[in-house]
PDB file with one MODEL, atoms N, CA, C and O in Angstrom:
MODEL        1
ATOM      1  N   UNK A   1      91.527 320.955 -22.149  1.00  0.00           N
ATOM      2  CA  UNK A   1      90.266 320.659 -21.488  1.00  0.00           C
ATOM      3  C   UNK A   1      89.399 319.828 -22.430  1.00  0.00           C
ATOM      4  O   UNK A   1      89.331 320.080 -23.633  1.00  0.00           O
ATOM      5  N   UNK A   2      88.705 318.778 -21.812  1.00  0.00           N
ATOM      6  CA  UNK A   2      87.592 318.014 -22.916  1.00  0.00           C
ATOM      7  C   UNK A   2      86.444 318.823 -23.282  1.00  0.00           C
ATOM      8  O   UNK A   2      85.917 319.713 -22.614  1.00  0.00           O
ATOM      9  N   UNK A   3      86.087 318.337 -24.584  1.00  0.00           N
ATOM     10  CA  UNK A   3      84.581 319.266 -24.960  1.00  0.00           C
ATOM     11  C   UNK A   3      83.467 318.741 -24.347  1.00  0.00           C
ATOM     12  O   UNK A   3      83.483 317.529 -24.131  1.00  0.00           O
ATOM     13  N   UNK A   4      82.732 319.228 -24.097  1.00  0.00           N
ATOM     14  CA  UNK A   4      81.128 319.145 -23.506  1.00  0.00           C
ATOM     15  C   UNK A   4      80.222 317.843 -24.616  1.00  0.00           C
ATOM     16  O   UNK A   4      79.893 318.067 -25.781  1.00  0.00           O
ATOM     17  N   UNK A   5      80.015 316.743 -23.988  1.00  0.00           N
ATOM     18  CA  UNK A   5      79.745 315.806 -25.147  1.00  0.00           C
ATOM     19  C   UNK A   5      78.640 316.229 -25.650  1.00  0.00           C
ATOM     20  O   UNK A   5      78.476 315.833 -26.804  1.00  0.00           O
ATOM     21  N   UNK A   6      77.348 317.249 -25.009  1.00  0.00           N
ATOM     22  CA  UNK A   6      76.496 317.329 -25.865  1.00  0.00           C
ATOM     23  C   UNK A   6      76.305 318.390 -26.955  1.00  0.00           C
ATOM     24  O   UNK A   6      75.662 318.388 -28.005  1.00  0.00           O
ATOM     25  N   UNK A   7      77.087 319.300 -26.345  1.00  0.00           N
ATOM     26  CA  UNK A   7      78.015 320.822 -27.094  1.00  0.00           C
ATOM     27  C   UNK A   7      78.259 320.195 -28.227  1.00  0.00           C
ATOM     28  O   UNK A   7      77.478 320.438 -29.147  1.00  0.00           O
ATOM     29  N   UNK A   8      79.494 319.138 -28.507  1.00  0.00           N
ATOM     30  CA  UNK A   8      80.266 318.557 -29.286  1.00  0.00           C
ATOM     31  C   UNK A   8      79.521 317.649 -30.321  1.00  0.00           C
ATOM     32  O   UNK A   8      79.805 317.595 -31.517  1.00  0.00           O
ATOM     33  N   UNK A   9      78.481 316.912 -29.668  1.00  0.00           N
ATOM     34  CA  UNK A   9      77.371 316.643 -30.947  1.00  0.00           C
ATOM     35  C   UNK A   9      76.892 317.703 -31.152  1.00  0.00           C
ATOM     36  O   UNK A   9      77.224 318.038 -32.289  1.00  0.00           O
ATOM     37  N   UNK A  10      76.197 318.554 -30.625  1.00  0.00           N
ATOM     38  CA  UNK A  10      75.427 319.419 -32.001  1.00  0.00           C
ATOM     39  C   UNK A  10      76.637 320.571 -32.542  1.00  0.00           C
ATOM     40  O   UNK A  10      76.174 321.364 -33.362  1.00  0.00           O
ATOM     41  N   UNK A  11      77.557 320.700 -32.333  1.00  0.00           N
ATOM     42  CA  UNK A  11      78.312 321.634 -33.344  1.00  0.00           C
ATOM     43  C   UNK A  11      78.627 320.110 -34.667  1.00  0.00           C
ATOM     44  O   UNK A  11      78.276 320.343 -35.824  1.00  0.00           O
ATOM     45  N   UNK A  12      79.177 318.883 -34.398  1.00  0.00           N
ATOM     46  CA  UNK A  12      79.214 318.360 -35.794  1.00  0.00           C
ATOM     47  C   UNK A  12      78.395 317.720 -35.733  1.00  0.00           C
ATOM     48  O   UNK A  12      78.636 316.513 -35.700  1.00  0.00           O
ATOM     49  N   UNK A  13      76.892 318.216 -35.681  1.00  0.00           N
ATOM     50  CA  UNK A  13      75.286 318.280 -37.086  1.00  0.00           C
ATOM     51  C   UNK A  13      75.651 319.069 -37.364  1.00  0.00           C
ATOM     52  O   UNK A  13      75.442 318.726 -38.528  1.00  0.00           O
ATOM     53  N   UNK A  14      76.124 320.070 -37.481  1.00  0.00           N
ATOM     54  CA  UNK A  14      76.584 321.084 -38.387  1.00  0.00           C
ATOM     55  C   UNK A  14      77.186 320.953 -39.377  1.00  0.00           C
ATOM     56  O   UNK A  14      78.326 320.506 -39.252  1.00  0.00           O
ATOM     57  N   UNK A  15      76.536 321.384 -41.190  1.00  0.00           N
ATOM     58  CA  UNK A  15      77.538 321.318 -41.702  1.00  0.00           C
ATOM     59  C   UNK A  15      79.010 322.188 -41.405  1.00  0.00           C
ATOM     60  O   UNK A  15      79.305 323.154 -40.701  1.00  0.00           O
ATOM     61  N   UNK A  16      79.782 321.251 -42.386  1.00  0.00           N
ATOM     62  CA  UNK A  16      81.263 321.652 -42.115  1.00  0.00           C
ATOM     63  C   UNK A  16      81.771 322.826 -43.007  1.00  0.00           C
ATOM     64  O   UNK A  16      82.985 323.010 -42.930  1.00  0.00           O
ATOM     65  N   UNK A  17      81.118 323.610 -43.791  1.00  0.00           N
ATOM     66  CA  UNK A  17      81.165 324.458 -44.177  1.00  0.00           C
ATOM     67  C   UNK A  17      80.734 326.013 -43.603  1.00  0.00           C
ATOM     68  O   UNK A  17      81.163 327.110 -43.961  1.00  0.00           O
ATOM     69  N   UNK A  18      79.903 325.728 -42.763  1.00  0.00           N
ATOM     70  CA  UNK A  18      79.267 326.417 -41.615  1.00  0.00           C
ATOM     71  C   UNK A  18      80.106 326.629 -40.426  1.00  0.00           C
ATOM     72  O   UNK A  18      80.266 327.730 -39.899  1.00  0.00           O
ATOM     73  N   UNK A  19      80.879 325.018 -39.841  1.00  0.00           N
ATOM     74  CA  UNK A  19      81.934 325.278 -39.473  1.00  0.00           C
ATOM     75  C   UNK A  19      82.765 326.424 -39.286  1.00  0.00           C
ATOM     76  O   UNK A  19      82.872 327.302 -38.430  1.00  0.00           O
ATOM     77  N   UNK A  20      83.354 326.110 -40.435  1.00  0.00           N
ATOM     78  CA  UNK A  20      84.730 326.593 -40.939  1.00  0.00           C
ATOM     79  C   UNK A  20      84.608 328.088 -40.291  1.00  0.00           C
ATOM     80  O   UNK A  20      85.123 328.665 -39.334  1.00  0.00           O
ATOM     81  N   UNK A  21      83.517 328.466 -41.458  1.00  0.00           N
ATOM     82  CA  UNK A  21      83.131 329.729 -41.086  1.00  0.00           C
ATOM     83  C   UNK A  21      83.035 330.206 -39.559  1.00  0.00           C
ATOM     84  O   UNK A  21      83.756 331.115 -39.147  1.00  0.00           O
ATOM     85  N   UNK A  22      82.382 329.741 -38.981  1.00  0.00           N
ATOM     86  CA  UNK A  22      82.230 330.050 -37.762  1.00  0.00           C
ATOM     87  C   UNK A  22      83.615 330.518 -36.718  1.00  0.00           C
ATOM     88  O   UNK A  22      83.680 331.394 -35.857  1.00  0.00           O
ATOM     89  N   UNK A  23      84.939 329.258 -37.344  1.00  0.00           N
ATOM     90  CA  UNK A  23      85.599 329.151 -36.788  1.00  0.00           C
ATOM     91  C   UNK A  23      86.855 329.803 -37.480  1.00  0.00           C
ATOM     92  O   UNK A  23      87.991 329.699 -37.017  1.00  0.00           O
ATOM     93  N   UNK A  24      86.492 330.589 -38.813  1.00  0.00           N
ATOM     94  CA  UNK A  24      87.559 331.920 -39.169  1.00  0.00           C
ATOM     95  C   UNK A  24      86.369 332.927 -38.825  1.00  0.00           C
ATOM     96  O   UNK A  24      85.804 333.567 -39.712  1.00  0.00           O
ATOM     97  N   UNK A  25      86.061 333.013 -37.607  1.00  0.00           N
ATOM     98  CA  UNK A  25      85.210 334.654 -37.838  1.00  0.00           C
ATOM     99  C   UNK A  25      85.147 334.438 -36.098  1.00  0.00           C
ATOM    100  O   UNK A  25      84.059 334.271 -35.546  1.00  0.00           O
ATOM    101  N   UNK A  26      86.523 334.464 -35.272  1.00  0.00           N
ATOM    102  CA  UNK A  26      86.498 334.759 -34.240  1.00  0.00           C
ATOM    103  C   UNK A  26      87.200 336.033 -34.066  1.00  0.00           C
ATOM    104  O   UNK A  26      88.096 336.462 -34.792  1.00  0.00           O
ATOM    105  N   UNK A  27      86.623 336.682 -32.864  1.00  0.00           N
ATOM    106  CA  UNK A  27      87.176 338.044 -32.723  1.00  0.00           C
ATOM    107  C   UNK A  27      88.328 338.009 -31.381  1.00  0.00           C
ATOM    108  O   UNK A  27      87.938 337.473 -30.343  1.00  0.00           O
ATOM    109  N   UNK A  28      89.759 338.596 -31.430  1.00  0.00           N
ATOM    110  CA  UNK A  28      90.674 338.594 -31.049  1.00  0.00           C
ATOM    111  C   UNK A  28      91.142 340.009 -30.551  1.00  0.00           C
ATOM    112  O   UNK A  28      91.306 340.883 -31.401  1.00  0.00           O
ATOM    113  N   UNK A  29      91.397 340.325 -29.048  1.00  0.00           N
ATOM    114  CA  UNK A  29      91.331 342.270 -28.931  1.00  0.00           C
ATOM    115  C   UNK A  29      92.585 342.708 -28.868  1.00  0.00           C
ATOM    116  O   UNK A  29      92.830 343.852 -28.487  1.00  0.00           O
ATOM    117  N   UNK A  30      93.633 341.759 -29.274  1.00  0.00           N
ATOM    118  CA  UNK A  30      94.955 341.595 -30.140  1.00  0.00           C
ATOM    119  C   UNK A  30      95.005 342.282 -31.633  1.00  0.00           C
ATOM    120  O   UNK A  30      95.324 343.429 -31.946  1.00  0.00           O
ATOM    121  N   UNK A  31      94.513 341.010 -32.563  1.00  0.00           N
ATOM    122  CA  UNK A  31      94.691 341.088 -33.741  1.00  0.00           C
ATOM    123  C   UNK A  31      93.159 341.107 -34.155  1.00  0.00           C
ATOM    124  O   UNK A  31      93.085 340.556 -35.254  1.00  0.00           O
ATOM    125  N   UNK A  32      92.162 341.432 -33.812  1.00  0.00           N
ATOM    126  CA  UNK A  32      90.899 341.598 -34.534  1.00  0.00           C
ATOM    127  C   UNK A  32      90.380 340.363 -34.718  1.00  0.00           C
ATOM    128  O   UNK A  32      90.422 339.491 -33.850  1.00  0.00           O
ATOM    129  N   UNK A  33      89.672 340.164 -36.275  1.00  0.00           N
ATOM    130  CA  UNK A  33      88.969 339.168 -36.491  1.00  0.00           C
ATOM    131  C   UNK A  33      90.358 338.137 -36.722  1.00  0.00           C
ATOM    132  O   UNK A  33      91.479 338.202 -37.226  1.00  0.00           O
ATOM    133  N   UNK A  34      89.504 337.173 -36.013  1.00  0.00           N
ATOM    134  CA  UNK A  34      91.124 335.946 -36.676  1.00  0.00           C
ATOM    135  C   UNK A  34      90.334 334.678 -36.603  1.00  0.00           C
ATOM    136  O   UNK A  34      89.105 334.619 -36.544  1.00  0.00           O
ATOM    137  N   UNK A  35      91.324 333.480 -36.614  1.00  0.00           N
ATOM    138  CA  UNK A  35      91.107 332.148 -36.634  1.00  0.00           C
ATOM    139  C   UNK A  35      91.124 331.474 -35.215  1.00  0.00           C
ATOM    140  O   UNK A  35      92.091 331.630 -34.469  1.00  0.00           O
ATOM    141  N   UNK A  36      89.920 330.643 -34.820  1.00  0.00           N
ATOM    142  CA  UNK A  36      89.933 329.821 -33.504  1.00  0.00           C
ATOM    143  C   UNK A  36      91.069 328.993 -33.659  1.00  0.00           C
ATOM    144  O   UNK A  36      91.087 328.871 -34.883  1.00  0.00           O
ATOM    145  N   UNK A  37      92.108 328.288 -33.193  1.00  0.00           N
ATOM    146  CA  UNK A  37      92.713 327.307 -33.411  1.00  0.00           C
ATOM    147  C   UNK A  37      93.084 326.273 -31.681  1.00  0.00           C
ATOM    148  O   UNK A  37      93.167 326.893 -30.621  1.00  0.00           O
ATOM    149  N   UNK A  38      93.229 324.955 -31.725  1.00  0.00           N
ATOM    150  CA  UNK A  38      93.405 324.332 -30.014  1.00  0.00           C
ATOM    151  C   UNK A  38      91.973 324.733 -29.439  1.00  0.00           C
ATOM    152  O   UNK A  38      91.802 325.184 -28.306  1.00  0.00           O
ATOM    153  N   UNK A  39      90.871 324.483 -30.470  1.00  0.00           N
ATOM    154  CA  UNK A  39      89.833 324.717 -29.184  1.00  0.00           C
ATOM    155  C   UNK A  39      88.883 323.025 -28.608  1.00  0.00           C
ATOM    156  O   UNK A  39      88.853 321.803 -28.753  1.00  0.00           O
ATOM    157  N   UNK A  40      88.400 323.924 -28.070  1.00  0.00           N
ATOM    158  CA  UNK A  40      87.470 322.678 -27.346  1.00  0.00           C
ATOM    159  C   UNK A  40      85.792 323.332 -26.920  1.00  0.00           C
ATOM    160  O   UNK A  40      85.594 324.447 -26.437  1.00  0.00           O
ATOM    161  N   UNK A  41      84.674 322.253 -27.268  1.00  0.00           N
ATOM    162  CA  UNK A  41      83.735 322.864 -26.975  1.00  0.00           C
ATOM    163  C   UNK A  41      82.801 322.707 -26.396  1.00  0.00           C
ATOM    164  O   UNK A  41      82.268 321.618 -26.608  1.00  0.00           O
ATOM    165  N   UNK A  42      82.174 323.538 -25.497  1.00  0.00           N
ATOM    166  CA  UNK A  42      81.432 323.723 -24.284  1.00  0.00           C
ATOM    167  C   UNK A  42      80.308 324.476 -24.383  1.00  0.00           C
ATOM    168  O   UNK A  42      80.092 325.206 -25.351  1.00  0.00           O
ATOM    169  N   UNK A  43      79.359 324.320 -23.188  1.00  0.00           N
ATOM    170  CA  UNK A  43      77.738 324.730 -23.531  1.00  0.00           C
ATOM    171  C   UNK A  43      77.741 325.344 -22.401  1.00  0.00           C
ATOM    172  O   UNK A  43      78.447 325.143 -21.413  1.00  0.00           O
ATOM    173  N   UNK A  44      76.710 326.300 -22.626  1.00  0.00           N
ATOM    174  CA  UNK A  44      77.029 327.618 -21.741  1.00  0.00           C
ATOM    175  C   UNK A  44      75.386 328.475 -21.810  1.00  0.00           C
ATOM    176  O   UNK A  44      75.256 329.485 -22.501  1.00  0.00           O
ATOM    177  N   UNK A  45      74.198 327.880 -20.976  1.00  0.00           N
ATOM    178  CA  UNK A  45      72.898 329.225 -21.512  1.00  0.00           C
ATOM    179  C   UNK A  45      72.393 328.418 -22.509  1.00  0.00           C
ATOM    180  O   UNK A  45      71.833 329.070 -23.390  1.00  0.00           O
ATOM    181  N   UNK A  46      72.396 327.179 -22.682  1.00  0.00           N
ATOM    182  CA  UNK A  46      71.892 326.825 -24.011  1.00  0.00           C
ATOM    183  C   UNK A  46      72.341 327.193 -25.622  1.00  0.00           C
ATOM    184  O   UNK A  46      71.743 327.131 -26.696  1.00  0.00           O
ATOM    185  N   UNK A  47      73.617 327.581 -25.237  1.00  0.00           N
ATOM    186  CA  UNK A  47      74.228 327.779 -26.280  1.00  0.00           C
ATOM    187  C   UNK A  47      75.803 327.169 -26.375  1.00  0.00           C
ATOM    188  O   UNK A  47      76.385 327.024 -25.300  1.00  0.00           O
ATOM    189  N   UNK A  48      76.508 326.810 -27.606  1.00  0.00           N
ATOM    190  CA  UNK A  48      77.817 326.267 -27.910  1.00  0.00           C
ATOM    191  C   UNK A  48      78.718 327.600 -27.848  1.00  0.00           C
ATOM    192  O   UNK A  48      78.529 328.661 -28.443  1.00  0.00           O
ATOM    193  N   UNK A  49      79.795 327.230 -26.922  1.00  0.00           N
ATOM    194  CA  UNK A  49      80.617 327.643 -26.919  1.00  0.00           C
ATOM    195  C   UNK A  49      82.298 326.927 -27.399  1.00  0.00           C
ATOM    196  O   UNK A  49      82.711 325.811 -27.084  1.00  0.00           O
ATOM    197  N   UNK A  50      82.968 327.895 -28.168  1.00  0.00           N
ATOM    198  CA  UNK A  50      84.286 327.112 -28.587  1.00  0.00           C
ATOM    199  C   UNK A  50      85.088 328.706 -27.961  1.00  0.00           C
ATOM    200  O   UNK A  50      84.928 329.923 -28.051  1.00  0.00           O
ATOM    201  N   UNK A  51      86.417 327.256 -27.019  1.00  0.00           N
ATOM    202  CA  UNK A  51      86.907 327.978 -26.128  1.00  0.00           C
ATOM    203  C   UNK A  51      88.672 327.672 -27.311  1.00  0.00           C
ATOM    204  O   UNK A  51      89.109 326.574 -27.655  1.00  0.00           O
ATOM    205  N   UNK A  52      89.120 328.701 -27.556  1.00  0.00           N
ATOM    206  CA  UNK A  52      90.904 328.524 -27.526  1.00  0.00           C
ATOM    207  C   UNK A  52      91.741 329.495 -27.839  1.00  0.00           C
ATOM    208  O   UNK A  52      91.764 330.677 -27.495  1.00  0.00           O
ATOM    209  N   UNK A  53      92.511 328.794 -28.614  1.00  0.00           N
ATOM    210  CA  UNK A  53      93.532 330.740 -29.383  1.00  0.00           C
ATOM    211  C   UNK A  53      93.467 331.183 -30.393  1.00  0.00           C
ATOM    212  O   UNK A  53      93.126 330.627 -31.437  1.00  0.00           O
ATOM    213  N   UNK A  54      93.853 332.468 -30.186  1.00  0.00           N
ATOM    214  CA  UNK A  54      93.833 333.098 -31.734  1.00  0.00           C
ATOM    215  C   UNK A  54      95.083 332.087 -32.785  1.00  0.00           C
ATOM    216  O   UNK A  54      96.076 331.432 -32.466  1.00  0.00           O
ATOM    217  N   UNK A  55      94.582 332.309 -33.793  1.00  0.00           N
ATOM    218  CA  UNK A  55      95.864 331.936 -34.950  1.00  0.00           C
ATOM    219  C   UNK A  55      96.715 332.498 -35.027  1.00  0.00           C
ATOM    220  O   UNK A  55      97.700 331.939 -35.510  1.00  0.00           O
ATOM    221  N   UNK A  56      96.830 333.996 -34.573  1.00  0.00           N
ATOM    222  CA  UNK A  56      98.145 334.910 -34.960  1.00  0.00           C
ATOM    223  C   UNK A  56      99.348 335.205 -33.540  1.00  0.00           C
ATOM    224  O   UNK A  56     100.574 335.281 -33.456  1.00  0.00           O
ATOM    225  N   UNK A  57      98.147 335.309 -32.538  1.00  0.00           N
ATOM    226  CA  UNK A  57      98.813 335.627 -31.735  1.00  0.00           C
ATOM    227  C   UNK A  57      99.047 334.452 -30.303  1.00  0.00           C
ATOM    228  O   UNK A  57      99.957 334.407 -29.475  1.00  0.00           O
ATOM    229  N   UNK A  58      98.104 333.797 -30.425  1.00  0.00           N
ATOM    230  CA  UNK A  58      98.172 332.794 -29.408  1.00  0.00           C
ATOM    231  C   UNK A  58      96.792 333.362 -28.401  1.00  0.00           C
ATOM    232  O   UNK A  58      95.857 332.640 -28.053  1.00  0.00           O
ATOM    233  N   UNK A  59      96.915 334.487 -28.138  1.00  0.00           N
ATOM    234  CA  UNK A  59      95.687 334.972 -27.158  1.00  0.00           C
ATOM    235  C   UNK A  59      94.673 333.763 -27.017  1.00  0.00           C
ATOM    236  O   UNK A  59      94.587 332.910 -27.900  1.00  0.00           O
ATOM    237  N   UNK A  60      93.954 333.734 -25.932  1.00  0.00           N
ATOM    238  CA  UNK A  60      92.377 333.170 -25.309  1.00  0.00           C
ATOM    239  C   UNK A  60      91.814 333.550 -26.241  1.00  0.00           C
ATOM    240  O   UNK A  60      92.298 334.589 -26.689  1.00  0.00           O
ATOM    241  N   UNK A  61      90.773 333.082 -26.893  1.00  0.00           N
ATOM    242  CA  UNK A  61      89.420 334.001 -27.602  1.00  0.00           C
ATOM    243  C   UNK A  61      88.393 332.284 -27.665  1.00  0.00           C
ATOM    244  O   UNK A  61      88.784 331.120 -27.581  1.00  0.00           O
ATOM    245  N   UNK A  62      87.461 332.684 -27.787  1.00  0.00           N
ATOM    246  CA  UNK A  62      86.248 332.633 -27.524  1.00  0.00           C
ATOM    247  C   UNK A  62      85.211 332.779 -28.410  1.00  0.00           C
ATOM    248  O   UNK A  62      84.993 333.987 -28.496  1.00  0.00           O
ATOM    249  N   UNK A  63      84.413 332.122 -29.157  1.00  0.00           N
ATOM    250  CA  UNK A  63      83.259 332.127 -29.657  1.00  0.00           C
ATOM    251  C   UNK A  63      81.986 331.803 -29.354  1.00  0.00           C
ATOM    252  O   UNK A  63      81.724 330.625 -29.596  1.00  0.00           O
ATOM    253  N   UNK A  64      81.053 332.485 -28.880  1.00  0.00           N
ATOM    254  CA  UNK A  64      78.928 331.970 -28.631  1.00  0.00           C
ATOM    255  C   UNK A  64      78.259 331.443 -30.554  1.00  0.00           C
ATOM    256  O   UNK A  64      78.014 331.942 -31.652  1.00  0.00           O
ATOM    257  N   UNK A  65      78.256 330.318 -29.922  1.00  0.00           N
ATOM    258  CA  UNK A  65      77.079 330.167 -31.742  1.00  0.00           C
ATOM    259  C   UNK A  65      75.912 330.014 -30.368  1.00  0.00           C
ATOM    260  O   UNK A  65      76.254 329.681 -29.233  1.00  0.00           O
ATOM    261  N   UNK A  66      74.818 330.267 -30.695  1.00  0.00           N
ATOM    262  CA  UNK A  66      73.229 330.476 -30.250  1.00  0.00           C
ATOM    263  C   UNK A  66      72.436 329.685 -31.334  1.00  0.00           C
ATOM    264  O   UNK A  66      71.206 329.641 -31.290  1.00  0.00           O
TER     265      UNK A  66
ENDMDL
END
C-alpha cells in the first residue's frame, strides 16, 4: 500500500534517530516488543500511523506516534 504523502513528510522531519527508535519499539501479541519491518505510512486522528510486520514473526503490527 502507498504512504499517506502528508503522514510521510512529517515522519522524515523527524530525526532519524528518533526514527529508528520508534520503529524497534513496536508491540507484536506474537512475539512482544519487536521490530516494524515492510511498512508504509498513514494518518489517522491527526496522528502518524506506520502500518506492517513484525521482524520475527511476520504478523500485522502497527504503530500511533501522536
Amino acid at each position: 500500500m502507498k504512504s499517506n504523502e502528508l503522514a510521510l513528510k512529517r515522519w522524515q522531519t523527524m530525526p532519524s534517530h528518533i526514527r529508528k527508535k520508534l520503529e524497534d519499539n513496536v508491540y507484536c501479541s506474537t512475539c512482544g516488543v519487536t521490530t516494524i519491518v515492510d511498512y508504509y505510512v498513514d494518518f489517522a486522528d491527526y496522528a502518524i500511523v506506520l502500518k506492517g510486520n513484525c521482524k520475527s514473526c511476520n504478523h500485522r503490527v502497527a504503530r500511533v506516534i501522536d
